[in-house]
C-alpha positions in Angstrom: 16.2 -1.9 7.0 14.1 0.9 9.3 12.5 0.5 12.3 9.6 3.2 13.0 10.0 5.2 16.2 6.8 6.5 18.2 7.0 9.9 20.1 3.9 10.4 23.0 2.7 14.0 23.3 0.9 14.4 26.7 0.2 18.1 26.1 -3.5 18.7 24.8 -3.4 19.8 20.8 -6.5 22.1 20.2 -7.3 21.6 17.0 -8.7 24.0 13.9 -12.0 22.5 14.5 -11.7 23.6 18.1 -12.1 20.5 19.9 -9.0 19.1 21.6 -6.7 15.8 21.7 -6.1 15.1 25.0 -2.3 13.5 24.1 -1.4 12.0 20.9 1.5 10.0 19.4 3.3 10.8 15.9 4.6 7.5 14.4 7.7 8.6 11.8 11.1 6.8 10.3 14.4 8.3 9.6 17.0 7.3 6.9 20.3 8.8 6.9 22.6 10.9 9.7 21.5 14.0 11.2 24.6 16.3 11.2 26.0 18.1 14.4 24.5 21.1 13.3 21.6 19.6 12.1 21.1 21.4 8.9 20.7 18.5 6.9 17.2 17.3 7.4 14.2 16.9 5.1 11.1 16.2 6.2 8.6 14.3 3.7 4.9 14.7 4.4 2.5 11.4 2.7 -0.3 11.5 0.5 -3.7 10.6 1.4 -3.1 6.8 1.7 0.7 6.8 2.6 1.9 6.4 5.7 5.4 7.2 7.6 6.9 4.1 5.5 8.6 6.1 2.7 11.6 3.8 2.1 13.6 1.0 2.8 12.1 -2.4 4.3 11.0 -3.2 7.7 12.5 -7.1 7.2 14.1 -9.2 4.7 10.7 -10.9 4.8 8.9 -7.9 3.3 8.4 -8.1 -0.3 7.5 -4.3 -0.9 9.4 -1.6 0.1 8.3 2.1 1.1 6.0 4.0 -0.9 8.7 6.2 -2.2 11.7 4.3 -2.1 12.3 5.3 -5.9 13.4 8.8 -4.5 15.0 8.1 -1.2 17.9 6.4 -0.5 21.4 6.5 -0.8 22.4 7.9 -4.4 18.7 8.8 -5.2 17.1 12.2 -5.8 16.8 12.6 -2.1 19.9 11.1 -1.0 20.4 9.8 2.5 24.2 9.9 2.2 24.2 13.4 2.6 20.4 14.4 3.9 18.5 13.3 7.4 15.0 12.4 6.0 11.8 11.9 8.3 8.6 10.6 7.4 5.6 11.2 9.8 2.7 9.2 9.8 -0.3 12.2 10.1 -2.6 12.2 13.1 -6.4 11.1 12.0 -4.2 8.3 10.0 -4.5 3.8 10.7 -0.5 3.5 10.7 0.5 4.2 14.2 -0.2 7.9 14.6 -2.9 8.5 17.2 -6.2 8.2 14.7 -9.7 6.9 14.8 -8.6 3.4 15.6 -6.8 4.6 18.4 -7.8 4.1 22.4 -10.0 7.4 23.4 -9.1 8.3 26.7 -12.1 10.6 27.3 -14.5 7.4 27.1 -12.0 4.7 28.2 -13.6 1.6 30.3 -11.3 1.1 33.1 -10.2 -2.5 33.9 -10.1 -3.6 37.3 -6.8 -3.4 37.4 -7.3 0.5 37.1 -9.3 2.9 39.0 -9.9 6.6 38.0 -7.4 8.0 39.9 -4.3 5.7 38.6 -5.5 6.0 35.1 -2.8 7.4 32.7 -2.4 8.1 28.8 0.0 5.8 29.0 -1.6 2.7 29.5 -0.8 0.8 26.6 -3.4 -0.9 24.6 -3.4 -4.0 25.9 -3.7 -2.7 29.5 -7.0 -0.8 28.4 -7.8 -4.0 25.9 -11.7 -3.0 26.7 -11.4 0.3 26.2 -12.9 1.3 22.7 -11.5 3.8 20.0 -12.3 6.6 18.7 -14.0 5.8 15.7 -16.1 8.7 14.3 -15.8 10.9 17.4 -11.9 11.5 16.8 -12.5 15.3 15.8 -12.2 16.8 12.0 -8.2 17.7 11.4 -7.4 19.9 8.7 -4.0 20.1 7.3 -3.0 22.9 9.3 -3.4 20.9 12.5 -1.0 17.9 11.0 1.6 20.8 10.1 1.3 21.9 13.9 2.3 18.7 15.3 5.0 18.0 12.8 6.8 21.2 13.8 6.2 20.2 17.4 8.1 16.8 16.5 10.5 18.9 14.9 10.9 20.7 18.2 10.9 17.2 19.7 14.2 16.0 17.1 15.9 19.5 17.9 15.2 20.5 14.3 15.0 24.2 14.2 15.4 24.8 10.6 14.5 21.9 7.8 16.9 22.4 4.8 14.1 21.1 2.9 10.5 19.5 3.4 8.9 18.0 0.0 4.7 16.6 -0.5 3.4 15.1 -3.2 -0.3 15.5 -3.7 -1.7 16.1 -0.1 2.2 16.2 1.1 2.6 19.0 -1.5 -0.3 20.9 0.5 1.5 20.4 3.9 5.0 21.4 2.6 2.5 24.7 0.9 1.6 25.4 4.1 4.1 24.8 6.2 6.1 27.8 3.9 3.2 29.9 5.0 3.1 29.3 8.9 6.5 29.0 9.7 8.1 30.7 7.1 11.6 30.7 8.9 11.7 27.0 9.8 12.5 25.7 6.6 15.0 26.7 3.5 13.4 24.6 0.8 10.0 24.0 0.0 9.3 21.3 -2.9 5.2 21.0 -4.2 4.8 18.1 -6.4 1.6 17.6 -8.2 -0.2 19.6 -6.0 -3.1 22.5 -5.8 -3.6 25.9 -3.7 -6.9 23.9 -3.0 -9.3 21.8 -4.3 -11.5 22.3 -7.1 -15.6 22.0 -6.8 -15.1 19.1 -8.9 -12.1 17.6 -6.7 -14.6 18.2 -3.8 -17.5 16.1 -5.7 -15.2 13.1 -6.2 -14.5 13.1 -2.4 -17.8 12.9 -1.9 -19.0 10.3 -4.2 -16.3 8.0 -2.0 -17.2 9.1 1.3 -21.2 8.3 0.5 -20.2 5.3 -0.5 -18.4 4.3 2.5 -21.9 6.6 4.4 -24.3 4.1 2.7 -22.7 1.2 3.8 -24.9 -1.0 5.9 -21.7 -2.5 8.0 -20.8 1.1 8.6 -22.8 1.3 11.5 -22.5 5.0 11.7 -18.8 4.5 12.0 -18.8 2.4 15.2 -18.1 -1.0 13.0 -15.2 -1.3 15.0 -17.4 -2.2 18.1 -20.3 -3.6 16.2 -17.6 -6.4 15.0 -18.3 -5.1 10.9 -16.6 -3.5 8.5 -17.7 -1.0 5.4 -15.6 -3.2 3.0 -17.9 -2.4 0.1 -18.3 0.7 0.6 -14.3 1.5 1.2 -13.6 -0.7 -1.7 -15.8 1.4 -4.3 -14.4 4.6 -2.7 -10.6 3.2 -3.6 -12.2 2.9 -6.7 -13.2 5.8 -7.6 -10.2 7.7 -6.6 -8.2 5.4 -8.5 -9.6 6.3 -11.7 -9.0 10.3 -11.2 -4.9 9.1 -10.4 -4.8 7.4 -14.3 -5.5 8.9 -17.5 -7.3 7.3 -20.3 -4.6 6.8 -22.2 -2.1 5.3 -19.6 -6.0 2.9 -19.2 -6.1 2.1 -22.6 -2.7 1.7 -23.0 -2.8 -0.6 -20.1 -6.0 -2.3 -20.5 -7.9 -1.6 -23.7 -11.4 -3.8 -23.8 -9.5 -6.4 -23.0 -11.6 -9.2 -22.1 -11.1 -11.7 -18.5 -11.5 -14.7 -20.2 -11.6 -13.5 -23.7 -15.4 -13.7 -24.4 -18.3 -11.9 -23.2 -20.2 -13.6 -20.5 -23.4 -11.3 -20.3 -23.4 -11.1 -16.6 -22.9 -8.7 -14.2 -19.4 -9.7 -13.0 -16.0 -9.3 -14.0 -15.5 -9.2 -17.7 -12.9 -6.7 -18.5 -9.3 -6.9 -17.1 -10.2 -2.8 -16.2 -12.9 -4.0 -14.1 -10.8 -6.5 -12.4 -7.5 -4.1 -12.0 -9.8 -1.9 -9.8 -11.6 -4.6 -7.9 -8.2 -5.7 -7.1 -7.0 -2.0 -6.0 -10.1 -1.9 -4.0 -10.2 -5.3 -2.3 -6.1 -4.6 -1.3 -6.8 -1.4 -0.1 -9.5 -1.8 1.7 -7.1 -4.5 3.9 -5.0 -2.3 5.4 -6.9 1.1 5.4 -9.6 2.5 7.9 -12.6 3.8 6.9 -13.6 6.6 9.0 -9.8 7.5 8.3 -10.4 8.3 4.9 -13.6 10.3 5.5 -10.9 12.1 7.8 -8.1 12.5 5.1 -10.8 13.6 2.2 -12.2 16.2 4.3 -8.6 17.5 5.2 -8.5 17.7 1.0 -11.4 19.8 0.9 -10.5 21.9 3.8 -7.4 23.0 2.4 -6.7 26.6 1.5 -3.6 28.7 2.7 -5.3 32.1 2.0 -8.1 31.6 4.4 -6.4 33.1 7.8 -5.2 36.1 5.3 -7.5 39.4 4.3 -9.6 39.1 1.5 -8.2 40.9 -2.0 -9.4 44.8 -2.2 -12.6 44.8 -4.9 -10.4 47.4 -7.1 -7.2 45.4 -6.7 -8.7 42.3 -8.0 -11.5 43.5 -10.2 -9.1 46.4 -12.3 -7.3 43.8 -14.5 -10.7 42.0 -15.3 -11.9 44.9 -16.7 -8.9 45.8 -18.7 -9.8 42.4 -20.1 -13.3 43.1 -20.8 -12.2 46.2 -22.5 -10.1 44.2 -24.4 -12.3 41.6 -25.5 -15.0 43.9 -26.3 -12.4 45.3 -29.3 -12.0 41.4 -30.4 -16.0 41.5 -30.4 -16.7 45.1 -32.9 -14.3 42.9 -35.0 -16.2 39.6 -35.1 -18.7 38.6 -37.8 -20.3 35.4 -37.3 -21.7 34.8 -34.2 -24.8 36.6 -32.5 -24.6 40.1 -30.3 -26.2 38.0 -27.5 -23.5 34.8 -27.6 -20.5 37.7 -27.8 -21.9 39.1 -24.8 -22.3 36.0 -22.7 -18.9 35.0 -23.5 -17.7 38.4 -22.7 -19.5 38.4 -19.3 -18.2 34.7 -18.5 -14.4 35.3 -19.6 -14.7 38.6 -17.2 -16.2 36.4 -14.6 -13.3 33.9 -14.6 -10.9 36.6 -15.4 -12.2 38.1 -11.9 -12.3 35.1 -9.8 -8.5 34.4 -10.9 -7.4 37.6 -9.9 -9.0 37.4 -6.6 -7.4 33.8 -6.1 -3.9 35.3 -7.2 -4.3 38.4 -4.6 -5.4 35.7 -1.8 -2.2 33.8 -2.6 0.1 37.0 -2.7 -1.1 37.6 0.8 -0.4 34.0 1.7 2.7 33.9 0.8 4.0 37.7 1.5 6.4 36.8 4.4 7.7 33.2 2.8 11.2 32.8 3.3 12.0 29.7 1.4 13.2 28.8 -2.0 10.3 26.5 -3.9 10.5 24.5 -6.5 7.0 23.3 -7.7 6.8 20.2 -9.8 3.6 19.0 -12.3 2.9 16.3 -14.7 1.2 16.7 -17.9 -1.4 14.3 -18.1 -2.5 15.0 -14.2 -6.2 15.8 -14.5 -7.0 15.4 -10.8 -4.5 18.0 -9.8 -3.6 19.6 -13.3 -0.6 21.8 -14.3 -2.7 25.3 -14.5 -3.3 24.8 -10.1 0.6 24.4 -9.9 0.9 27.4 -12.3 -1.3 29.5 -9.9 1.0 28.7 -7.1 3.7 29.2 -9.4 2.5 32.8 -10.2 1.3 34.1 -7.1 5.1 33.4 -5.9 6.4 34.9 -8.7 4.2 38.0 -8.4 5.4 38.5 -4.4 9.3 38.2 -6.1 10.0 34.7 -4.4 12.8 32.7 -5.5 10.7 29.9 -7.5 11.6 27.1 -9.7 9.2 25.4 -11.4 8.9 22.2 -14.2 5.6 20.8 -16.1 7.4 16.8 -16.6 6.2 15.3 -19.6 4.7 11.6 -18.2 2.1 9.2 -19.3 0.7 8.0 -15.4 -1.6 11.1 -14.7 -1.8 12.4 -10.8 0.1 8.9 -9.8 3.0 10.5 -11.9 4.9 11.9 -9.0 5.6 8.0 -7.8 7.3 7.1 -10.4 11.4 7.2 -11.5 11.0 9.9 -14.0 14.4 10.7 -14.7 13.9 14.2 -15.7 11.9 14.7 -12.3 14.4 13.1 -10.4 16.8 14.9 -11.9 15.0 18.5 -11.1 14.4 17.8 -7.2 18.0 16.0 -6.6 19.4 19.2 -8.5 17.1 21.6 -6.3 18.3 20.5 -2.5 21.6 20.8 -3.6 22.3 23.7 -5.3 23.7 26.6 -3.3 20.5 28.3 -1.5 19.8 31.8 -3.8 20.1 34.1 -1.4 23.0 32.8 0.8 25.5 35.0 -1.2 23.2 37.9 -1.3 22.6 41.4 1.0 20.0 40.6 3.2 17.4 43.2 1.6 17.6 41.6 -1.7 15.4 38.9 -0.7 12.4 40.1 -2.2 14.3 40.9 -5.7 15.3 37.3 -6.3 11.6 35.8 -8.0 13.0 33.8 -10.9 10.7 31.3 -12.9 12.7 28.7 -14.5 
């Protein structure tokens, strides 16, 4: 059993987007004991629709338990008999954390019970029960701003240094760049199923489910709160959506088939095959507990996300040289070729030197990214993931290897696609309960080795 704890922030939080929460609160759970030295704590950061619920039950009554219970507890990968793990629910979020759905102060109607002067932050909800929320005026957050305030609640739980902090999906971006701005506040950095950011057709997906939430009538230009509506429909088709880039077509056929509802065709426009009903049914359930100007929040944070981009663009010559030994290259492999046109050979030279380009530019943006990392990573892909696929956790992989950081990485054979990192995999498990606790690589070495120690494995 857990009980989530709520910490209050009075202090304003300027944000990337350069407006400013007055206050805010960070809901979070902890399993396990902190140690007296506190060098046992791991701090998990949620996907786009998790929450600060990672494990355990919050009554005997509740049927489901936390969204990653298969990896924390006692005995698991992440075990609480020896670790301190916290969860945080992210700001922008419907689970506790100050988000859309929470009281704004700046436009707060003031009871009569409350006059300007003995107005405070905090008022509790009920006090202010007139008072609307934010809805779509809480500001843009990136995930740069929900890595801020989790190191000031770090500062808050006396943790200086976290001996590990672990993401999934979106959590693999915040653990990404939480190496990368405060590279001596944790020892262990663990990326599963992640990306160094999101692709153009990532991006397009995003927004294919926030227009459908846009379009909604009962959106009310995200004041459906106050209007006494809700975008169900359009939040519903947005789950669904997104749910089909987590599976793969085989786990779906597998799964599903053509299976039919009732085992006929019914020439209509409603539900006929069990797929169809699966993801109504994902839809309807999401859209239950989930806000939808929060998930126009979390997608943007998605499509926001890139480490490199408070670090000095690649030199043209540093990235451009090897793209050119390539096209030298290829242009040997074309003299050689007989059976296709001059004019084909030399688009497909020009486009394999284009790509070969852009990568090398991405890889030198990484490099500078992650030139004063102190930690010891261990990043973690699936092979059947399309939405986040093993070649983005190979870039990672590469630019870390490339700046001689201490890197372990592991492409885990599963059937679930981009959901993969949910499920008790036992060679997964395996690789992340072995990672945060084997001895740390350079604890046994001169300090000036550090940069010697990249290993791939």
């Amino acid at each position: 059993m857990v009980t989530p704890q709520i910490l209050h922030f009075a202090e304003p939080l300027t944000l990337e987007c350069n407006r400013t929460l007055p206050s805010f609160d960070l809901i979070f759970e902890t399993y396990g004991t902190l140690n007296s030295d506190k060098s046992n704590a791991i701090l998990i950061c949620h996907a786009l629709s998790g929450s600060h619920h990672a494990a355990g039950f919050h009554s005997a009554d509740e049927k489901k338990a936390g969204w990653w219970d298969n990896m924390i507890g006692p005995n698991k990968a992440i075990d609480t008999t020896q670790f301190y793990v916290v969860c945080v629910n992210n700001i922008g979020s419907c689970f506790g954390s100050t988000g859309p759905t929470s009281i704004n102060p700046n436009k707060a109607y003031i009871t009569d019970n409350y006059s300007d002067d003995s107005y405070s932050d905090n008022a509790t909800a009920s006090d202010r029960s007139d008072s609307p929320v934010y809805g779509p005026d809480f500001p843009l957050v990136t995930i740069k701003d929900w890595v801020k305030t989790q190191a000031m609640l770090s500062d808050r739980l006396g943790i200086d240094v976290w001996h590990a902090i672990v993401g999934g999906s979106m959590g693999g971006m915040q653990a990404l760049q939480w190496s990368v701005d405060y590279p001596d506040r944790l020892k262990r950095c663990i990326v599963i199923a992640s990306t160094p950011k999101l692709s153009a057709q990532n991006i397009a997906f995003n927004e294919v489910a926030r227009q459908s939430i846009l379009s909604d009538p009962d959106f009310k230009d995200g004041r459906y709160l106050q209007a006494g509506t809700y975008p169900r429909r359009g939040l519903i088709l947005a789950r669904m959506v997104g749910h089909i880039t987590y599976l793969t077509d085989d786990a779906m056929k597998a799964k599903f088939g053509r299976d039919l509802k009732s085992g006929k065709f019914m020439y209509g426009y409603d539900v006929e095959f069990q797929v169809e009903s699966y993801l109504r049914y994902q839809g309807e359930r999401f859209s239950e507990n989930f806000d939808a100007n929060t998930y126009l929040l979390m997608t943007k944070a998605l499509d926001y996300f890139d480490p490199t981009r408070d670090y000095p663009p690649a030199s043209e010559t540093e990235a451009i040289e090897p793209a050119v030994q390539l096209e030298s290259s290829i242009a040997t492999s074309v003299d050689a070729a007989k059976n296709a046109t001059q004019e084909e050979l030399e688009d497909n030279v020009a486009s394999m030197s284009d790509n070969e380009h852009n990568r090398q530019q991405e890889l030198t943006a990484l490099k500078a990214a992650f030139a004063h990392t102190q930690c010891q990573y261990l990043v973690v892909s699936f092979t059947t993931d399309w939405r986040f696929a093993p070649e983005r956790s190979q870039e990672i992989v590469d630019a870390l290897m490339a700046t001689g950081k201490p890197v372990n990485y592991i492409n885990v054979d599963a059937p679930h696609g981009h959901d993969s990192f949910l499920f008790d995999i036992p060679r997964y498990m395996g690789a992340v309960k072995g990672f945060l606790t084997a001895p740390f690589i350079t604890d046994n070495l001169p300090n000036n080795s550090r940069q010697k120690t990249g290993a791939r494995s």
